[in-house]
C-alpha distance (Angstrom), angle and dihedral (degrees) to the residues before:
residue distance angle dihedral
X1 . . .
X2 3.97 . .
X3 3.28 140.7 .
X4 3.10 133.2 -176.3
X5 3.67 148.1 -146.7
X6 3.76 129.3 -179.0
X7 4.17 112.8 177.9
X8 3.31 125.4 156.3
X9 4.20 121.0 -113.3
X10 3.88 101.4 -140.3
X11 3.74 140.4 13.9
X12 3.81 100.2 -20.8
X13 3.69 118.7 -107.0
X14 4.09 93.1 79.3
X15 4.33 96.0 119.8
X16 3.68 103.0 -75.7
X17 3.87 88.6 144.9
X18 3.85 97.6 52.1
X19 4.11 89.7 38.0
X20 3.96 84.4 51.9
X21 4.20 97.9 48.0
X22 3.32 89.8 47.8
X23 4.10 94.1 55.0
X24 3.89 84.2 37.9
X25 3.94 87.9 74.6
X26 4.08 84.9 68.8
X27 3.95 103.0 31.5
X28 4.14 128.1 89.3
X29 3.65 87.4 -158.2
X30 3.87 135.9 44.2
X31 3.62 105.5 -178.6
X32 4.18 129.4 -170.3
X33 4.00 106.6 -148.6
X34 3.78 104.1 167.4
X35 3.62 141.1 15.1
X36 4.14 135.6 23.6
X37 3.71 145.0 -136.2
X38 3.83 89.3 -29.0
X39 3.79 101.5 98.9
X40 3.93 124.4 20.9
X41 3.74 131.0 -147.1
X42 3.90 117.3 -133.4
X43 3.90 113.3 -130.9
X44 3.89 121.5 177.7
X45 3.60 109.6 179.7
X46 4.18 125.3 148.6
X47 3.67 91.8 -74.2
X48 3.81 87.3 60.3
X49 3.75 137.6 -111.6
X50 3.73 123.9 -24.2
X51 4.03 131.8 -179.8
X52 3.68 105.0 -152.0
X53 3.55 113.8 -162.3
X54 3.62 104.5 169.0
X55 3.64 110.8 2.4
X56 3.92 123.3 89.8
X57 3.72 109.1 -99.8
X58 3.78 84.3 -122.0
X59 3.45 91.9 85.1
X60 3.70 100.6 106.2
X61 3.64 92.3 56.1
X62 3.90 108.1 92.1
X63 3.77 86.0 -166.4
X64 4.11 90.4 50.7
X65 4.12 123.8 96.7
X66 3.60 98.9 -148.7
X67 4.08 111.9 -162.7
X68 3.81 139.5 -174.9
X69 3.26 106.4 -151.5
X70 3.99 135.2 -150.1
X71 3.92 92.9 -89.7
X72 3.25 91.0 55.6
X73 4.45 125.5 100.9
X74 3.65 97.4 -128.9
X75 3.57 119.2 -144.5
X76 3.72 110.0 -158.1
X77 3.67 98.4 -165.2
X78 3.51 96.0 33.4
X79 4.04 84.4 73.0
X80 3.44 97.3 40.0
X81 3.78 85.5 51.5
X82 4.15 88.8 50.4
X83 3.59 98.0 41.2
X84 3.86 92.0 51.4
X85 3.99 92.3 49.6
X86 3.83 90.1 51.6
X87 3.84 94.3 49.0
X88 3.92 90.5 55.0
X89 3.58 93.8 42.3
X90 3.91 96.5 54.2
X91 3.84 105.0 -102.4
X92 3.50 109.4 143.1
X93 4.03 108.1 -116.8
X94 3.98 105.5 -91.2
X95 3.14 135.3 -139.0
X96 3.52 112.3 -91.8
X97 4.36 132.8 -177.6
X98 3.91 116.4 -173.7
X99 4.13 116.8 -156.8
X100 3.81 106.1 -113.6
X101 3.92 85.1 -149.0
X102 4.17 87.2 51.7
X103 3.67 108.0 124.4
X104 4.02 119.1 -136.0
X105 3.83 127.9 -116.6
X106 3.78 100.7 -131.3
X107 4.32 114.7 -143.3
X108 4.66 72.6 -125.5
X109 4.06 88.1 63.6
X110 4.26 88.3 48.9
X111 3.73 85.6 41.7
X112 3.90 102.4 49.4
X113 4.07 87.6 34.4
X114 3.47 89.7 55.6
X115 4.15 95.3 38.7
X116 4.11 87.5 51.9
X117 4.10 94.4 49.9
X118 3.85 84.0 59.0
X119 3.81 98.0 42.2
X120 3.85 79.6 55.0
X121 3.86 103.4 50.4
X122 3.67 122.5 164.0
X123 4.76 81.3 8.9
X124 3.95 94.9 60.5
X125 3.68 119.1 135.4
X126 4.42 84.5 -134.0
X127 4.05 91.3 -107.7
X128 3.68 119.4 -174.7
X129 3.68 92.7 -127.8
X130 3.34 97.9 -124.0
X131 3.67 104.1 123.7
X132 3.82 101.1 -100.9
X133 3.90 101.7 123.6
X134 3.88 90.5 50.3
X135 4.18 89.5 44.0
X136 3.33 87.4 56.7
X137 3.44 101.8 46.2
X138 3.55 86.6 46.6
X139 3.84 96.3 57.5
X140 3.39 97.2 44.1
X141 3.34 94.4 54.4
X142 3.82 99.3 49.1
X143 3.89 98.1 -107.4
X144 4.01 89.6 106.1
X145 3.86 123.0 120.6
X146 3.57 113.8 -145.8
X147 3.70 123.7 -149.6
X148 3.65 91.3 -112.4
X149 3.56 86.8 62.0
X150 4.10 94.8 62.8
X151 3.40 82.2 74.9
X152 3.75 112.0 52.4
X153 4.21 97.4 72.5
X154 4.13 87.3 -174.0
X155 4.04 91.2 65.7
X156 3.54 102.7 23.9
X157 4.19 98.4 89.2
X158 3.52 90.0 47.8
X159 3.60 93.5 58.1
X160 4.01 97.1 40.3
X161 4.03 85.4 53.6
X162 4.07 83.7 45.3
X163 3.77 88.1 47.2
X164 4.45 93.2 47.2
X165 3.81 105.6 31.6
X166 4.03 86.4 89.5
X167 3.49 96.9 34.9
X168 3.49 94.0 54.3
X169 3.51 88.3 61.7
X170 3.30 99.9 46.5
X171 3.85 92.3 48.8
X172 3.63 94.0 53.7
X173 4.02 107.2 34.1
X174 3.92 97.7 38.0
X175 3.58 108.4 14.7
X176 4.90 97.1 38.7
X177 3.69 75.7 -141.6
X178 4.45 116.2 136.4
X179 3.77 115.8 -106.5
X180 3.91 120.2 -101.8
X181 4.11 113.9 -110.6
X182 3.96 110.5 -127.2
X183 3.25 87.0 -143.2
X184 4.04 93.1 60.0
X185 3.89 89.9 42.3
X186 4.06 82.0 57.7
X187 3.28 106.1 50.3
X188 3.56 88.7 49.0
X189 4.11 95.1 57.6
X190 3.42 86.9 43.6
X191 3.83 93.0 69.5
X192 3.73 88.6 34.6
X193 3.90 90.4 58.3
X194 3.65 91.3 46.6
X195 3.73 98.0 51.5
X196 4.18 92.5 43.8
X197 3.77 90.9 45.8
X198 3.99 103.9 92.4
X199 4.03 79.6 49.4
X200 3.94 100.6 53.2
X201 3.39 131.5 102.6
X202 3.51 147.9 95.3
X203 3.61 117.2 -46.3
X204 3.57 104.7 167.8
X205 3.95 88.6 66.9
X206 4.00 91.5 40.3
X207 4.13 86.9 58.0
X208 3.54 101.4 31.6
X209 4.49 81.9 58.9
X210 3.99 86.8 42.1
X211 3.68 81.7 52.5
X212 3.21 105.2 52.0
X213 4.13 94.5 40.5
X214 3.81 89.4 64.5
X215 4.15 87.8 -106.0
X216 4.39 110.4 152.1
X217 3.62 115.8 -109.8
X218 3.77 115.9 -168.1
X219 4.16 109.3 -160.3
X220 3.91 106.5 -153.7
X221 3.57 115.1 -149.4
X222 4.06 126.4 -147.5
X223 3.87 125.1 -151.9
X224 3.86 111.3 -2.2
X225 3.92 142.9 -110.8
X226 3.76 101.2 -65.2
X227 3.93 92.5 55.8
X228 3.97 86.9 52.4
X229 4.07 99.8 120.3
X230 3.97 89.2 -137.4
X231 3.59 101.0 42.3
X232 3.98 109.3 15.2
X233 3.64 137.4 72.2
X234 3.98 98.5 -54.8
X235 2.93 135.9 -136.6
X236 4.09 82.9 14.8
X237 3.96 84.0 66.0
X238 4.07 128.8 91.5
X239 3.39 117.2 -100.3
X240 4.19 105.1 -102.1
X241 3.68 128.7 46.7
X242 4.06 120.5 -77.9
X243 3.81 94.7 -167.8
X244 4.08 122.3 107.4
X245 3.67 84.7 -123.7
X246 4.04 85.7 75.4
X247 4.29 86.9 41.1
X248 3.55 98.1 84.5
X249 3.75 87.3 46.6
X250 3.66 104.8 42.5
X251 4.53 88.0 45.7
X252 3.85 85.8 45.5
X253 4.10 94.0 -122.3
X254 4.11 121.4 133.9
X255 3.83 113.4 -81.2
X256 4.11 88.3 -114.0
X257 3.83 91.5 55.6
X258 4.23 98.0 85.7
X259 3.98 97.9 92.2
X260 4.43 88.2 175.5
X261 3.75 132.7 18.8
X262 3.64 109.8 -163.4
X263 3.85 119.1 -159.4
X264 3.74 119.1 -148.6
X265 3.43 109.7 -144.5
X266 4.36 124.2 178.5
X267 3.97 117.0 -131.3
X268 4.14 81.4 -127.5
X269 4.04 121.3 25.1
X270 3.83 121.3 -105.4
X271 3.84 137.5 171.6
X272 3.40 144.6 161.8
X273 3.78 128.3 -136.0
X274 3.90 138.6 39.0
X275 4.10 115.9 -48.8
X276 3.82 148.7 96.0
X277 4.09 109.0 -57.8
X278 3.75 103.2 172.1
X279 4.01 96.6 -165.9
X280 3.87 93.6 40.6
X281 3.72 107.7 145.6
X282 4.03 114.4 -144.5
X283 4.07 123.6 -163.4
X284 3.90 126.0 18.9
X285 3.56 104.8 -21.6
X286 3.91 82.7 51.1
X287 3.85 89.4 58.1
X288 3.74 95.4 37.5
X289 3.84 92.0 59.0
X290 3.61 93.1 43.8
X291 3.54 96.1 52.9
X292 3.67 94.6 52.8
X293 3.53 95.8 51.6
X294 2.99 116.5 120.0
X295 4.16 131.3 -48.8
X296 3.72 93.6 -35.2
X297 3.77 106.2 12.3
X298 4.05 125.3 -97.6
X299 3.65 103.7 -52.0
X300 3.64 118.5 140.1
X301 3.87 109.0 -110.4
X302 3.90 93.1 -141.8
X303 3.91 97.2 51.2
X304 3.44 101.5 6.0
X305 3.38 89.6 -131.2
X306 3.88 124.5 153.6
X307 3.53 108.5 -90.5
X308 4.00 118.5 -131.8
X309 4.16 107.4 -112.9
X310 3.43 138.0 -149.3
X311 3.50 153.7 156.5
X312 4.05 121.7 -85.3
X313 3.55 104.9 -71.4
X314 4.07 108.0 -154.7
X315 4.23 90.8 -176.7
X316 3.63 94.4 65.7
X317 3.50 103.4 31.9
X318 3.66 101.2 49.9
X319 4.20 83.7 56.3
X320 3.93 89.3 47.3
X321 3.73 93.1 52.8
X322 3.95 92.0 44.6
X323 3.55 92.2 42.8
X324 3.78 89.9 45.9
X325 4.05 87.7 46.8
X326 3.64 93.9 -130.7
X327 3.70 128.4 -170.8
X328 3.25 97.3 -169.8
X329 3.35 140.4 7.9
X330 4.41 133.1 -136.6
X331 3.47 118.7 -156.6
X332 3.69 122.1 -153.5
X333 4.24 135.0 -158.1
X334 3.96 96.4 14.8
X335 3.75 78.5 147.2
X336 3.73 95.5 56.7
X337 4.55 85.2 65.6
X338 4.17 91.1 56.3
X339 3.79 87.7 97.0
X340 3.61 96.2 61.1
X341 4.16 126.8 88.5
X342 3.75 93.5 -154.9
X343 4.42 136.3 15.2
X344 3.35 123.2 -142.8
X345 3.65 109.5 -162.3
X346 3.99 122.9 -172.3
X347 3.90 107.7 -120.4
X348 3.91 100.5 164.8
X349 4.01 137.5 19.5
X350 4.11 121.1 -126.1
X351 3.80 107.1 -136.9
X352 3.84 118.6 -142.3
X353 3.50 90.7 -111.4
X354 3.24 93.8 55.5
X355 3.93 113.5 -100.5
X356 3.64 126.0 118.0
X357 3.58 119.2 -124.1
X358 3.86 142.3 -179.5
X359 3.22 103.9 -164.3
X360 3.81 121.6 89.2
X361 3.51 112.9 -97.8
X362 4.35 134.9 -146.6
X363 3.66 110.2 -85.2
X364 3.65 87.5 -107.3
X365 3.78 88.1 68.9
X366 2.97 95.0 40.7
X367 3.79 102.1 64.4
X368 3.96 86.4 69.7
X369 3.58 102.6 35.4
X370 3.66 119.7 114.7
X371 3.81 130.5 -154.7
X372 3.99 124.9 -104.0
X373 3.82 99.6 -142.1
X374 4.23 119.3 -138.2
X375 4.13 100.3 -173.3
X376 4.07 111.3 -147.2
X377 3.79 123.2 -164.8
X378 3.97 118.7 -97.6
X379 3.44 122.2 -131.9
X380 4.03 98.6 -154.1
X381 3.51 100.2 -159.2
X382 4.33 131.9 93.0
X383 3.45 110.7 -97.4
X384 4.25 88.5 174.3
X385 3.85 85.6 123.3
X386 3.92 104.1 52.2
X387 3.68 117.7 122.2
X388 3.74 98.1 174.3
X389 4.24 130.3 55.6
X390 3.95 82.3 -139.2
X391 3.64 90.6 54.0
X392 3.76 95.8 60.7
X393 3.71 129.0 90.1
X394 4.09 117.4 -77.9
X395 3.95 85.8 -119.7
X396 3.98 92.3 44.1
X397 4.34 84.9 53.1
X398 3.62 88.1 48.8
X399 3.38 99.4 55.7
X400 3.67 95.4 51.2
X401 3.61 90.1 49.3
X402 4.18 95.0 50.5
X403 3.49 88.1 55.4
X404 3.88 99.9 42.8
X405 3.45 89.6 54.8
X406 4.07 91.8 41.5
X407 3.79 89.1 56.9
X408 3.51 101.6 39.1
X409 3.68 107.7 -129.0
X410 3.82 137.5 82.8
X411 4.23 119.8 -81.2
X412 3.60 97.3 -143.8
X413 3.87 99.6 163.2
X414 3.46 127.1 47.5
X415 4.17 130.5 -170.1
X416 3.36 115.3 -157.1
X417 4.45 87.6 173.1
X418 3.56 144.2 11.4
X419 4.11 94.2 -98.9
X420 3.72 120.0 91.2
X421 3.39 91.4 -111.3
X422 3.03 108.2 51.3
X423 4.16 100.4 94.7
X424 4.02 145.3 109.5
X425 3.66 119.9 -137.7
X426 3.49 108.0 -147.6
């Protein structure tokens, strides 16, 4: 009986996607617990390369049940975008269960998150502009419209004109922009509920069965620890939890079911969007790294924006791994380092005031904190086709080890590539 969780230890973007296709291979269930179309996970696979945003990476798994479950921001046209993409690229359709209690992103959250950034300017928090802060907002504060709710016609003006009364006003008093029509907003959700209805139904009972028949259920993660809005970098976080804590919660499966909580961790930090990174690198060894990273460099698969680089920062990983409760950890892109004669690797944080610390700071701290340096031997050669831990280079071993023993828990996985296969087992 297994069940698992894969969440990422730092800023998001550190491989959750390949981590979780790999795993999928073995799994009856992927499931999607928290978060929507605002961060993607890369999958490469022999049909090619995908960025799923909202999907379960289980998708290419015939065998798979892939499910979005009720704490998850469901992006309508985000799946119909996916599902299309796979069909003309040769997947075979998967299977696919929608949460009845799943609440919708609404094309008014994407416009009012996107409408806000701007008001903000040079003070925006680096959103994706897909609509999460407003969904959020939204559910929390009882204006959400569950998918359930598509299909009871009787209730479902009253809670569109629920849903727009205050974001009419916002759009015209702060934003000069035209109200939305409820009767537009309803036509649209009627088409949405008709396209998501052969997918609908009640996932929390379908796991909580698998569950209890023994069947593996693989929780994928989005983001990572440091964008948690309890325990990351707020306010440059999302706006519901990324830890496994909230998995069981999010899939709708008891809160003693998660048996492992694997931590994704990158061999080199990366992130996209605004907020303190304490080993960022700036200039040409900034562009260098990001370049090499990975298949097609370190652009975020959302936004394809540039993603900030740095160096491995022990500090904040070692608190996204406890805070993540990991019992083990996978570490992505080792290969991306063999071009480099010497690592330095960020083992402690010094405080404006002039104290070293290694513990992970507020944000407010963090803003002026600078990195302690611990420089590692490079191996400079490719290592994209080693099988074996014993098979890599002494300096390549070493490296894994300083920062297993940095962080605190186990590496257990190793990716030496973007394709599924290309991974150690320690």
């Amino acid at each position: 009986m297994t069940v698992t969780a894969v969440v990422g230890a730092n800023w998001g973007d550190e491989g959750k996607g390949k981590m979780t296709d790999a795993l999928a291979a073995e799994s009856s269930y992927v499931v999607r617990f928290q978060g929507g179309s605002n961060a993607g996970h890369t999958i490469i696979n022999h049909y090619g390369k995908f960025a799923l945003h909202m999907l379960p990476s289980g998708v290419f798994y015939p065998s798979v049940t892939n499910v979005i479950g009720p704490g998850a921001a469901l992006d309508a046209g985000a799946v119909m975008r996916e599902m299309q993409v796979l069909a003309e690229r040769g997947v075979p359709k998967p299977k696919l269960r929608i949460s009845k209690r799943a609440q919708l992103v609404l094309d008014v959250h994407r416009l009012i998150d996107e409408l806000e950034e701007k008001r903000l300017g040079a003070k925006e928090f680096g959103s994706t502009r897909r609509g999460i802060a407003p969904f959020y907002a939204d559910k929390h504060a009882k204006l959400g419209i569950q998918v359930a709710e598509l299909y009871d016609l009787s209730g479902l003006r009253d809670k569109i004109e629920a849903e727009l009364t205050p974001k009419n006003i916002l759009l015209q008093h702060l934003y000069g922009r035209e109200p939305i029509r409820t009767d537009d907003l309803l036509k649209q959700l009627l088409e949405v509920a008709e396209y998501l209805k052969p997918f609908v139904c009640n996932t929390t009972e379908l796991l909580q069965s698998a569950h209890a028949k023994g069947e593996s259920i693989l929780l994928e993660g989005q983001l990572g620890a440091l964008r948690d809005p309890d325990h990351g970098i707020y306010p440059f976080s999302t706006s519901i939890s990324t830890l496994a804590g909230f998995a069981p919660v999010g899939a709708g499966l008891p809160v003693t079911a998660i048996t492992s909580v694997i931590a994704v961790v990158k061999a080199y930090s990366s992130c996209v969007g605004a907020g303190p990174f304490v080993s960022e690198l700036e200039g040409g060894m900034a562009d260098e790294l990001r370049v090499r990273g990975g298949d097609a460099g370190e652009f975020g698969a959302t936004t394809g924006r540039p993603r900030r680089v740095g160096w491995f920062d022990v500090v904040a990983t070692r608190y996204g791994c406890s805070i993540q409760g990991a019992t083990k950890v996978a570490l992505t892109n080792l290969d991306v380092l063999g071009y480099l004669d010497e690592i330095p690797v960020c083992v402690a944080y010094k405080l404006e005031d002039g104290s070293v610390t290694e513990g992970f700071p507020v944000t407010r701290k963090l803003f002026t904190a600078q990195p302690v340096w611990s420089p590692l031997p490079g191996w400079l050669c490719d290592i994209s086709h080693v099988r074996k831990f014993e098979d890599l280079p002494s300096e390549a071993q070493r490296y894994v080890e300083f920062v297993e023993s940095g962080i605190g828990v186990k590496i257990k996985t190793i990716s030496v590539g973007p394709r599924r296969e290309q991974i150690i087992q320690r």
